[in-house]
One Martini backbone bead per residue (centre of mass of N, CA, C, O) as a GRO file, in nm:
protein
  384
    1UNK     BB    1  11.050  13.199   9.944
    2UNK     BB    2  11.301  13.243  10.167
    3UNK     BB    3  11.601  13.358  10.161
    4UNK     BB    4  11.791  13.116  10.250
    5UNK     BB    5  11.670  12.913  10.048
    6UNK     BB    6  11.770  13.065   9.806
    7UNK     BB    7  12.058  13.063   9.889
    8UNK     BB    8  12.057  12.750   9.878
    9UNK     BB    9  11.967  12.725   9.588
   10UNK     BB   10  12.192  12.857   9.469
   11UNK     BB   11  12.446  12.703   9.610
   12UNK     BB   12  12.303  12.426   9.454
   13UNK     BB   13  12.363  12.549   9.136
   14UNK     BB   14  12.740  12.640   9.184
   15UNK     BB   15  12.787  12.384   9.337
   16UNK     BB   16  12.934  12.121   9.432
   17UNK     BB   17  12.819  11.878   9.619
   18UNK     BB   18  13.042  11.856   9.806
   19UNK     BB   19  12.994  12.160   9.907
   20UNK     BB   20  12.710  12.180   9.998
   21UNK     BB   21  12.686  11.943  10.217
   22UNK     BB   22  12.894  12.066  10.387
   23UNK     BB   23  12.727  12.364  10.446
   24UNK     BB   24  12.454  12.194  10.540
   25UNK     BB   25  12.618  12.038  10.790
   26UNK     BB   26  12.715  12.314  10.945
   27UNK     BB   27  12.488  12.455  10.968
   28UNK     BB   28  12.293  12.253  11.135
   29UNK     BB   29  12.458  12.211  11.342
   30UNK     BB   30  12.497  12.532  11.453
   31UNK     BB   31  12.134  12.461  11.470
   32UNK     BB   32  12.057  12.203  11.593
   33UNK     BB   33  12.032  12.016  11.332
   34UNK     BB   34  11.916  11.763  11.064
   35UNK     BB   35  12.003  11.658  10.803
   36UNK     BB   36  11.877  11.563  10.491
   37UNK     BB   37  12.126  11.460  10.355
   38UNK     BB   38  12.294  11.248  10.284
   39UNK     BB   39  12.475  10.926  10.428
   40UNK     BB   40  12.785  10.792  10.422
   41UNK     BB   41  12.944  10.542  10.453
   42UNK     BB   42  13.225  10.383  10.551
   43UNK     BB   43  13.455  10.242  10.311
   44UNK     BB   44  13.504   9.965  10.483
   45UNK     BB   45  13.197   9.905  10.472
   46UNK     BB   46  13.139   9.880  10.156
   47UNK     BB   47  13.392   9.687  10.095
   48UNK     BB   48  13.223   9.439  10.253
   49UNK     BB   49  13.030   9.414  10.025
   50UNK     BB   50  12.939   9.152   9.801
   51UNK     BB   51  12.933   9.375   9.559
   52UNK     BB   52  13.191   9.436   9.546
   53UNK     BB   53  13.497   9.482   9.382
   54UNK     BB   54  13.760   9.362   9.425
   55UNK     BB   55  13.953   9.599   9.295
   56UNK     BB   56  13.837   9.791   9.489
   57UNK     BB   57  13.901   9.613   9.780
   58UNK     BB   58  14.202   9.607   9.736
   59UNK     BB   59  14.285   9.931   9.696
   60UNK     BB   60  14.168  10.039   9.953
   61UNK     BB   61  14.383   9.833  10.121
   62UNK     BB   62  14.666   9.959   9.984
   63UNK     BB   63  14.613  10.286  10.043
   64UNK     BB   64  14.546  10.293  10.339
   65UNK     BB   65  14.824  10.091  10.426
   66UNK     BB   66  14.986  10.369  10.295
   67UNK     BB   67  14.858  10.672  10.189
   68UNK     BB   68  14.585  10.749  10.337
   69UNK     BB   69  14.683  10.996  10.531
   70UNK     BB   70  14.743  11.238  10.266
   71UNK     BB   71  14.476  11.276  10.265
   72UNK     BB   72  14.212  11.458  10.270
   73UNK     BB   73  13.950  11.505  10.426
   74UNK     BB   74  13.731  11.566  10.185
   75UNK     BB   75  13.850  11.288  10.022
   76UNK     BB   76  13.765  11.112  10.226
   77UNK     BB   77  13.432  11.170  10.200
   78UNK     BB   78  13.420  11.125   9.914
   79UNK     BB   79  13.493  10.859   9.917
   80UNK     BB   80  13.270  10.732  10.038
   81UNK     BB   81  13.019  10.830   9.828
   82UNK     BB   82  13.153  10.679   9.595
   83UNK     BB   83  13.182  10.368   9.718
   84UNK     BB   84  12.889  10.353   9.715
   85UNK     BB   85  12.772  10.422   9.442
   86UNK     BB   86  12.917  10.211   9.337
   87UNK     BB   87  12.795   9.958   9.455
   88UNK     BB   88  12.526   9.987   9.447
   89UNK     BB   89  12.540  10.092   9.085
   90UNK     BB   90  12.763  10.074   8.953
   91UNK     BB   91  12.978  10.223   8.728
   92UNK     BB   92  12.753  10.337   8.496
   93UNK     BB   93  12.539  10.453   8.672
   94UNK     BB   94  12.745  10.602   8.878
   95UNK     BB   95  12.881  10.839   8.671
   96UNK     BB   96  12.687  11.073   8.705
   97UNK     BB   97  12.733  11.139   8.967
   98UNK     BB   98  13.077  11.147   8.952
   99UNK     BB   99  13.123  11.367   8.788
  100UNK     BB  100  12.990  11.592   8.968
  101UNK     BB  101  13.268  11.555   9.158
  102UNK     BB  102  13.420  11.688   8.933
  103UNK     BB  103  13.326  11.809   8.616
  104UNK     BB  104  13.044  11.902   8.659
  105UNK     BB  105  12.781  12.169   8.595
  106UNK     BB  106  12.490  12.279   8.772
  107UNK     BB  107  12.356  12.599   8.714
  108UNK     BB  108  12.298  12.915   8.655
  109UNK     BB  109  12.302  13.275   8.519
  110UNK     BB  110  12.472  13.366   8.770
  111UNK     BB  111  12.742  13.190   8.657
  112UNK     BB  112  13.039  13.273   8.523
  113UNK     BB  113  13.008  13.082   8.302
  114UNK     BB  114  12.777  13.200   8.160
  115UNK     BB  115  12.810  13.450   8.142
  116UNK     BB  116  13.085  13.411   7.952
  117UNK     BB  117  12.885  13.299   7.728
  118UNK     BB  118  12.694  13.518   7.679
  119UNK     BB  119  12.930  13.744   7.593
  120UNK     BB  120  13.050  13.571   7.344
  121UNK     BB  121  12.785  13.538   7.231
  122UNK     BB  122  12.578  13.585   7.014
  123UNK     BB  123  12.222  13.651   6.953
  124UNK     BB  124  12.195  13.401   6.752
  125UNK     BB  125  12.348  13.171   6.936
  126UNK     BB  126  12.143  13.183   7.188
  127UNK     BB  127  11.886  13.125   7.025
  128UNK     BB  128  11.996  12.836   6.916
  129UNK     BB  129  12.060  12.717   7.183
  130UNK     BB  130  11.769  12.761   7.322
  131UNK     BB  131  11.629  12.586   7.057
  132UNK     BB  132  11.788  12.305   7.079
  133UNK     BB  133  11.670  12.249   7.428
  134UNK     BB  134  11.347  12.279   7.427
  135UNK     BB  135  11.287  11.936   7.494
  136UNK     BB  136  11.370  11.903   7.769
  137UNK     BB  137  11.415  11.716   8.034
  138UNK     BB  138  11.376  11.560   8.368
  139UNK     BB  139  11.576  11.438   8.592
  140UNK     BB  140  11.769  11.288   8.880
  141UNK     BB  141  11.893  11.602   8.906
  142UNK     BB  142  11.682  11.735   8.730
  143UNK     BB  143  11.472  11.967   8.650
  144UNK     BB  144  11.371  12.112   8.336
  145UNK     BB  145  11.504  12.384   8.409
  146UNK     BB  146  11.772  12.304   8.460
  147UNK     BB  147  11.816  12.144   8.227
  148UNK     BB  148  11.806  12.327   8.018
  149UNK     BB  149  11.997  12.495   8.107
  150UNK     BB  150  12.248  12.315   8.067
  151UNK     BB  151  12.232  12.234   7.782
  152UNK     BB  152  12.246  12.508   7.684
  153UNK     BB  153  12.518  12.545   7.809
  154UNK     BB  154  12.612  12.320   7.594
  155UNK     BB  155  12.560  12.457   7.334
  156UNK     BB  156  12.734  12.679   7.394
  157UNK     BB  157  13.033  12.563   7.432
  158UNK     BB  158  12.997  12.446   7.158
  159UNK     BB  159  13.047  12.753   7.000
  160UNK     BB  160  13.292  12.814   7.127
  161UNK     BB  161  13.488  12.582   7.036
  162UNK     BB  162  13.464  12.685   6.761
  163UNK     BB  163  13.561  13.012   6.759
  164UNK     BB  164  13.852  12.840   6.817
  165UNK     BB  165  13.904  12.626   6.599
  166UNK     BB  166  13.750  12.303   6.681
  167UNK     BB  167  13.583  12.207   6.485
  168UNK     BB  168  13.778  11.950   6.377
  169UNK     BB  169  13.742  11.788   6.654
  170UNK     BB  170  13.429  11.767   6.681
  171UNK     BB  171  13.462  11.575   6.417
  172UNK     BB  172  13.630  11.314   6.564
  173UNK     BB  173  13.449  11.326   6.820
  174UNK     BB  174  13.276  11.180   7.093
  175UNK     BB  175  13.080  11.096   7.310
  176UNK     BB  176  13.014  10.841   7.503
  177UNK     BB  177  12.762  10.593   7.649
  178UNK     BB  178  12.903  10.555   7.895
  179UNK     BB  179  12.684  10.631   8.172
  180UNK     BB  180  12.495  10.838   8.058
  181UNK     BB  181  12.539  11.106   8.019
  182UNK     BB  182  12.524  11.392   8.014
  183UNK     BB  183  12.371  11.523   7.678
  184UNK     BB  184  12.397  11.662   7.341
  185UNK     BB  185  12.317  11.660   7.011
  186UNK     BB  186  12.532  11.740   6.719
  187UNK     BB  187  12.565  11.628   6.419
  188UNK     BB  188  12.503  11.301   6.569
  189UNK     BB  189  12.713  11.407   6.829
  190UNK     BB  190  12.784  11.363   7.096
  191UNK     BB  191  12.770  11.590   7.372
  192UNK     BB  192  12.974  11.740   7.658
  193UNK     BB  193  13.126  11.933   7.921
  194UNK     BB  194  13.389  11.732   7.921
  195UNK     BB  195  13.477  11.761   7.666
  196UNK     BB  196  13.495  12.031   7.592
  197UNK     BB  197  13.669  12.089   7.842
  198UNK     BB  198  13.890  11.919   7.720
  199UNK     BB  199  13.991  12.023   7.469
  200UNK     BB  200  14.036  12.286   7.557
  201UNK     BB  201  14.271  12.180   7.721
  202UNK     BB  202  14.441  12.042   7.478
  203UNK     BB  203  14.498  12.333   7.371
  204UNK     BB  204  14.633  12.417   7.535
  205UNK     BB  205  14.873  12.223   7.551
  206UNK     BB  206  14.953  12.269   7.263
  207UNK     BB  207  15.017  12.575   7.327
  208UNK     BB  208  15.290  12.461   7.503
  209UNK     BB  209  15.410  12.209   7.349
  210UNK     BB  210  15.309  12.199   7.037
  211UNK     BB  211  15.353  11.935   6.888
  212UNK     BB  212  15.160  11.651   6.968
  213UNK     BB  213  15.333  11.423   6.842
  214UNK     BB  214  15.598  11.412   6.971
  215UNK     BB  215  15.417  11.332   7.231
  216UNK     BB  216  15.479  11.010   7.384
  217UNK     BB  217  15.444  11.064   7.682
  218UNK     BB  218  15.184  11.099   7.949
  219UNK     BB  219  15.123  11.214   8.330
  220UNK     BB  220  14.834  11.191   8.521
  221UNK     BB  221  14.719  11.360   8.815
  222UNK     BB  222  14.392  11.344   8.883
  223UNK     BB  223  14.211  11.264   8.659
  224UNK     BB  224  13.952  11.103   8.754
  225UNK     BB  225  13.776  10.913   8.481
  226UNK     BB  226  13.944  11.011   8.191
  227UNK     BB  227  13.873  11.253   7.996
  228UNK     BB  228  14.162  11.360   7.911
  229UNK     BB  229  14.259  11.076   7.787
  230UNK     BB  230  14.032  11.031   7.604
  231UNK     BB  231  14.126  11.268   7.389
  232UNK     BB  232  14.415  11.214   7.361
  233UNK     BB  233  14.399  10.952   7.239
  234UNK     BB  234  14.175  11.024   7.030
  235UNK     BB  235  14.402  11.191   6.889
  236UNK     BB  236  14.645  11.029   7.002
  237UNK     BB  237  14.716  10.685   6.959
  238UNK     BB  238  15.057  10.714   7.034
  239UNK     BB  239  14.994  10.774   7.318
  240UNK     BB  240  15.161  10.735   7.628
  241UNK     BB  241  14.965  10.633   7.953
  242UNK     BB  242  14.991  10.800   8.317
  243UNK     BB  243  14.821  10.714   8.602
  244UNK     BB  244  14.801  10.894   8.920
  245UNK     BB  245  14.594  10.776   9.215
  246UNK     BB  246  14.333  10.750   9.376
  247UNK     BB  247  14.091  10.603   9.561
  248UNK     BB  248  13.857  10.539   9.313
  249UNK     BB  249  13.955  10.682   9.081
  250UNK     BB  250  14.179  10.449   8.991
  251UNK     BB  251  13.907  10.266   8.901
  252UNK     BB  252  13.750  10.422   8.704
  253UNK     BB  253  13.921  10.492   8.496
  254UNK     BB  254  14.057  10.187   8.437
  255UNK     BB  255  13.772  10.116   8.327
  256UNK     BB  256  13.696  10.344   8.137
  257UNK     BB  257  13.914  10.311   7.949
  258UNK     BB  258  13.964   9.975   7.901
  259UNK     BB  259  13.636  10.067   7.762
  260UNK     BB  260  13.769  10.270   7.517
  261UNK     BB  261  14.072  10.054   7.474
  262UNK     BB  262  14.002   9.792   7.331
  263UNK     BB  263  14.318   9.572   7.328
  264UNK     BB  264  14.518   9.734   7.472
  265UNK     BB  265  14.782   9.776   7.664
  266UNK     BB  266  14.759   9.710   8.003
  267UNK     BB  267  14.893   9.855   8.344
  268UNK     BB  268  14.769   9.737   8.618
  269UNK     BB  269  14.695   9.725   8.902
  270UNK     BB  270  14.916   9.683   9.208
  271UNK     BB  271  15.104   9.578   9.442
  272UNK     BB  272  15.288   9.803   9.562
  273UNK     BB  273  15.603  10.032   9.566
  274UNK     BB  274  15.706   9.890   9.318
  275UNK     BB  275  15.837   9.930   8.973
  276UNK     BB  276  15.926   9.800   8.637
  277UNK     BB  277  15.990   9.996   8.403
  278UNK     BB  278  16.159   9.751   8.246
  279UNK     BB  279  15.940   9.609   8.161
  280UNK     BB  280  15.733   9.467   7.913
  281UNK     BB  281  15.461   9.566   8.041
  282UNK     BB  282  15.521   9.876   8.078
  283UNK     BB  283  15.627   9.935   7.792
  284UNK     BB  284  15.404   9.759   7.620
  285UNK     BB  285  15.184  10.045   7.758
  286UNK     BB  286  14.933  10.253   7.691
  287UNK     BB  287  14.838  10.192   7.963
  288UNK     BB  288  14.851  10.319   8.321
  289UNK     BB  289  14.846  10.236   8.701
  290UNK     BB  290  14.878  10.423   8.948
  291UNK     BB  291  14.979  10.521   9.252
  292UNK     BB  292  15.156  10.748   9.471
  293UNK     BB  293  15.336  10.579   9.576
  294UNK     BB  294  15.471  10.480   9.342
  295UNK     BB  295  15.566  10.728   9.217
  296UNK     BB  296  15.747  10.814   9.425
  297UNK     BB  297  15.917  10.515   9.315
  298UNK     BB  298  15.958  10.648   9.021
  299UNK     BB  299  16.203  10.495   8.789
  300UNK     BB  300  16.289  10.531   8.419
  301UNK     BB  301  16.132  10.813   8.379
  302UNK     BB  302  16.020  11.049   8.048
  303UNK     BB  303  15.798  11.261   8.038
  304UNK     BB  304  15.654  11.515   7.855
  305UNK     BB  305  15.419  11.510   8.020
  306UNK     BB  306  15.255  11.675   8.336
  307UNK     BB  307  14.904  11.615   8.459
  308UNK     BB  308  14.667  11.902   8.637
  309UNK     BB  309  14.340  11.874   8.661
  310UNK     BB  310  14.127  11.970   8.894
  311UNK     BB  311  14.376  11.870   9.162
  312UNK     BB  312  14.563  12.074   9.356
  313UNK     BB  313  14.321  12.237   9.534
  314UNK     BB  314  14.236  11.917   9.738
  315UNK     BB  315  14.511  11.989   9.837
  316UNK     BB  316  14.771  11.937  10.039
  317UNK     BB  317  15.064  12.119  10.025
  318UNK     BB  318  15.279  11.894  10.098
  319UNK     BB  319  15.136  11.693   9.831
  320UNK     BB  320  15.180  11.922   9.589
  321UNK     BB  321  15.509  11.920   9.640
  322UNK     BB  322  15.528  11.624   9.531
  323UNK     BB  323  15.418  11.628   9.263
  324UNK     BB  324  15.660  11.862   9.156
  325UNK     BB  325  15.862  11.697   9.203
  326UNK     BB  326  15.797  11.443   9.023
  327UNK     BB  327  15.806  11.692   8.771
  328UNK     BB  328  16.104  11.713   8.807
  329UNK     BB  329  16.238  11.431   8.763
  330UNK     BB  330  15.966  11.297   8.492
  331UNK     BB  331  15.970  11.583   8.319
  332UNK     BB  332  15.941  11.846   8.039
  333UNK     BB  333  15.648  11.947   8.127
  334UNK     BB  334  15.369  12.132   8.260
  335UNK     BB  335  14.999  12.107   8.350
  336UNK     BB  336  14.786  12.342   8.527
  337UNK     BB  337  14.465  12.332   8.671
  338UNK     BB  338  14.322  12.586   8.910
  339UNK     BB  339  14.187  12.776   9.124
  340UNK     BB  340  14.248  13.084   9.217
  341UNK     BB  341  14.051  13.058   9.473
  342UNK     BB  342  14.047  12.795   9.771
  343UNK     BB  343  13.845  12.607  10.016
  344UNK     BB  344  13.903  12.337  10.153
  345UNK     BB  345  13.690  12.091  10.271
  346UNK     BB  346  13.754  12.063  10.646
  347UNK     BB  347  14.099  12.177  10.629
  348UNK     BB  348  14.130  12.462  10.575
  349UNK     BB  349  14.263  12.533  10.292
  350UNK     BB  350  14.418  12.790  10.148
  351UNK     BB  351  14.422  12.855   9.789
  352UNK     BB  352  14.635  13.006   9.544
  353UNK     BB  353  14.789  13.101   9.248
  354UNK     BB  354  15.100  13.110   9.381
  355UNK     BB  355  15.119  12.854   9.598
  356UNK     BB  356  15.229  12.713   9.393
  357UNK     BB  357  15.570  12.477   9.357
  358UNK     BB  358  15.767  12.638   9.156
  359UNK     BB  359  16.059  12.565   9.028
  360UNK     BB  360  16.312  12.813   8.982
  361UNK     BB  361  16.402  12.702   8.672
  362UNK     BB  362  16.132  12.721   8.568
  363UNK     BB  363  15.988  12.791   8.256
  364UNK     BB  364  15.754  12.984   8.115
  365UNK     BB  365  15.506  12.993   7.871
  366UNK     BB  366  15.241  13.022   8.092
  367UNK     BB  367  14.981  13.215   8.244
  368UNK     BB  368  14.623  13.187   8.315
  369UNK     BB  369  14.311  13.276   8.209
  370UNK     BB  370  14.012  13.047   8.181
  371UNK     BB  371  13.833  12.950   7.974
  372UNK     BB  372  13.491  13.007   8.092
  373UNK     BB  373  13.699  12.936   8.346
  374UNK     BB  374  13.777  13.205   8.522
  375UNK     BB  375  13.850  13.105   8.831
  376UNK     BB  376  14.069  12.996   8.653
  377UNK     BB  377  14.400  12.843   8.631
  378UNK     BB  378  14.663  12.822   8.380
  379UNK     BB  379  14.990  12.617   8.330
  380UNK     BB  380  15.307  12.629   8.189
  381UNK     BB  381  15.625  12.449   8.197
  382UNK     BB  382  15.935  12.429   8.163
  383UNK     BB  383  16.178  12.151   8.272
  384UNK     BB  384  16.495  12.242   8.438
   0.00000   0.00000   0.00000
């Protein structure tokens, strides 16, 4: 294998998808070559197949009409690709895939989340971990040595979230069989990389918020599929949740939600961009689903909690000061994780850990570097 080769294959175990794709998109270009990686059509044309579900093909012609313009052009070619990949194979098949492009890596032994759990962890824990992942297969995303190592790190992951105290919640809790997640058993139940991080996640805010009983509505931009909301609900199941969000991910979430608190109040999207927080639909919700157009004429609420967990860091400046404002207006506290410094993919936007625009009155909680995932940080903030 040639030096480039190496180079390539390194970066594409260390790097989500869609940042891959489009290095090697840019490198083709430089060199004039055609890249060999998929071309996903434009999501106007996915949504015209008579496949497309209506509520899909609704959302995306209706944020396109209203704020489709702010989002960074990275989100638009990924929103590309995921509202083929719903198309093809429907919303359970393509999961595996959408994971991909949010908080699920697959690496290899010198990415530093690897690193920082194997020296976290005994060397009884590590080779505990080694061999209980002896069987692995490979899969349709990964060679047999890939998979081994993935899950490796995942029952790594597993042994750390314990080591924190929270062995009490990993008996509580279990990822669902929705999309046949990457995961592995551990005493009888399903564990995967979104869960444990989604933990680790609820425990740093439970440490900025105090009793997370008190927390009554919580407020999340940028769910992603809804990993973290579906930890928070099954652990606390009186938290009133509200999701805002760009489509297709405001389809995705809203689907794998509705389909893991089936019987409960959901206020599903719909169309226009005034909400009537007063009305019976909305109070009587225990999950609610809107657009960052309705967020922004959202009025006569206030969230105990206000969540941007690895979502801020892909949009324009501009787009993140208003989510700040918004979380000034409507919540009591925020929390948010994102990378220490990233360059938007196609926007040329970087940003870094201090660029995020804190309001002056805002009282910190902490600032801190991110368990595991050195290369970010968390923070909370009470907003006064």
């Amino acid at each position: 294998m040639g030096i480039l080769q190496r180079v390539k294959s390194l970066v594409k175990l260390n790097c989500p998808s869609h940042v891959y794709y489009e290095m090697v998109r840019v490198w083709h270009a430089v060199c004039g070559k055609k890249t060999g990686e998929p071309v996903y059509p434009d999501w106007q044309e996915s949504i015209n197949d008579p496949r497309c579900d209506v509520a899909l093909r609704e959302m995306m012609l209706s944020y396109d009409k209203g704020q489709g313009e702010n989002a960074s052009q990275y989100w638009r070619i990924l929103c590309n690709k995921n509202i083929a990949q719903l198309v093809d194979h429907g919303l359970p098949s393509s999961m595996r895939a959408v994971a991909r492009d949010y908080f699920t890596f697959i690496v290899n032994r010198a990415n530093p989340q690897f690193r920082f759990l194997e020296a976290a962890l005994s060397a009884a824990d590590r080779r505990a971990a080694w061999d209980a992942c002896a069987g692995t297969k490979a899969n349709e995303f990964m060679d047999q040595d890939q998979a081994r190592l993935f899950d490796y790190m995942t029952f790594m992951m597993w042994k750390y979230v314990q080591t924190q105290g929270l062995g009490g919640i990993l008996n509580k809790i279990e990822e669902p069989e929705l999309g046949a997640p990457f995961s592995v058993m551990v005493n009888g139940r399903r564990i995967t990389q979104d869960l444990l991080n989604s933990i680790l996640e609820y425990d740093s805010m439970r440490q900025g918020v105090g009793d997370f009983e008190e927390v009554k509505e919580v407020l999340e931009v940028g769910a992603g599929y809804g990993r973290t909301a579906f930890v928070i609900r099954s652990l606390h199941p009186h938290v009133n949740y509200t999701i805002a969000d760009i489509p297709p991910a405001l389809y995705v979430s809203q689907r794998y939600l509705s389909e893991m608190f089936k019987g409960q109040n959901v206020f599903r999207y719909r169309k226009g961009a005034d909400i009537d927080t007063a009305s019976e639909e909305w109070r009587s919700a225990r999950m609610r689903f809107i657009t960052p157009a309705q967020l922004q004429k959202l009025s006569g609420v206030k969230a105990d909690l206000f969540l941007a967990v690895d979502c801020l860091h892909e949009m324009r400046k501009d787009v993140i000061d208003v989510y700040f404002g918004r979380a000034h207006a409507l919540a009591s506290k925020m929390y948010y994780k994102c990378w220490k410094e990233t360059t938007i993919p196609y926007d040329k936007i970087t940003l870094r850990e201090h660029d995020y625009p804190v309001r002056p009155s805002w009282e910190r909680v902490y600032h801190r570097s991110c368990r595991i995932q050195q290369t970010y940080f968390e923070a909370v903030y009470r907003i006064v």
